[in-house]
N, C-alpha and C positions, 0 to 999 in steps of 0.2 A: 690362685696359680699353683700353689704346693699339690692341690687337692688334681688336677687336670695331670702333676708330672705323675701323681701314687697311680692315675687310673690311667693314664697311658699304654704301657702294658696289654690291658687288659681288653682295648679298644683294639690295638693295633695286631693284637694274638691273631682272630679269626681272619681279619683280611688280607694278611702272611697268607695262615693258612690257605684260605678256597684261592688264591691268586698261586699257592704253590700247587693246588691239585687241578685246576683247570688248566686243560690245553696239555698236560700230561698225563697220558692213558698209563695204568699200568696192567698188567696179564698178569691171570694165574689159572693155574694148573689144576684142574680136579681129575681125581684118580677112584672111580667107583671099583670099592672089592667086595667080594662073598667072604662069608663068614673063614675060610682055608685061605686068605690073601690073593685067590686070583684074579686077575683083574678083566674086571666085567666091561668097562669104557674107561676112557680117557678123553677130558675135556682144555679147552682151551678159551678162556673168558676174559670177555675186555673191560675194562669200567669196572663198578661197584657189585660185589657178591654180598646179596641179602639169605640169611639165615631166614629160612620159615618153616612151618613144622613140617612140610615132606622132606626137608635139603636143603638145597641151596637154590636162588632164583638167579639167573646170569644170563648175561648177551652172549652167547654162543660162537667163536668164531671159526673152531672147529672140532670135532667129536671122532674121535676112533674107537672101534667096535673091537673088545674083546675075545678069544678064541670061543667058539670054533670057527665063525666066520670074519677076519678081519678085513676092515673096512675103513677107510677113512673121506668123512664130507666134511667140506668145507664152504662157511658159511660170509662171505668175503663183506657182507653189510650188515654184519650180526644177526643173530635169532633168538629173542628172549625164550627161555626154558627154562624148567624147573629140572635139575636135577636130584635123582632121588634113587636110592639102592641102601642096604644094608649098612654101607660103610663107605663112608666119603671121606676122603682125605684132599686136603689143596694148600698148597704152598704158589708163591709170586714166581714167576716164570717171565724169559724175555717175550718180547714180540716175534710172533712164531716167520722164519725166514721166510716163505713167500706170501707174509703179509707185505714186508719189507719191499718186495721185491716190485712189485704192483698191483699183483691181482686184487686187490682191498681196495677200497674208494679212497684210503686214509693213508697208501703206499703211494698215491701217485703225487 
């Protein structure tokens, strides 16, 4: 019995966890610059950002195009891509407003 309360713990760690990250999406922000900080694109990704050797691999939800031509698509049922450029930066970001609003399969 002593031995079931020490591993308790250690049982009940992981099933917290994936029951705290399923069913809660979170977003983050990639930001591709040139080597002078300007910025080449800006991304918006749902779910899990895997590290691989070109960048980063992510579901896509939406991308805008750096000068000289901006541009912004939007990917409302995600698009797996690899992003990749000189310099990638990302930090967690909310839920971009008109995902929120409906146009996303996951807004409605």
């Amino acid at each position: 019995m002593k031995l079931l309360r020490l591993f308790w713990p250690f049982v009940a760690l992981p099933i917290v966890t994936v029951c705290e990250s399923y069913g809660h999406r979170h977003y983050t922000h990639l930001q591709v610059t040139n080597p002078r900080g300007e910025v080449i694109a800006d991304w918006v990704a749902t779910g899990h950002v895997s590290h691989v050797d070109e960048g980063y691999r992510i579901t896509a939800l939406e991308r805008t195009d750096g000068p000289p031509s901006h541009g912004t698509v939007r990917f409302p049922d995600g698009w797996r891509v690899t992003v990749v450029g000189p310099y990638i930066h990302r930090w967690r970001c909310e839920k971009p407003t008109w995902f929120e609003i409906g146009e996303g399969t996951e807004g409605k």
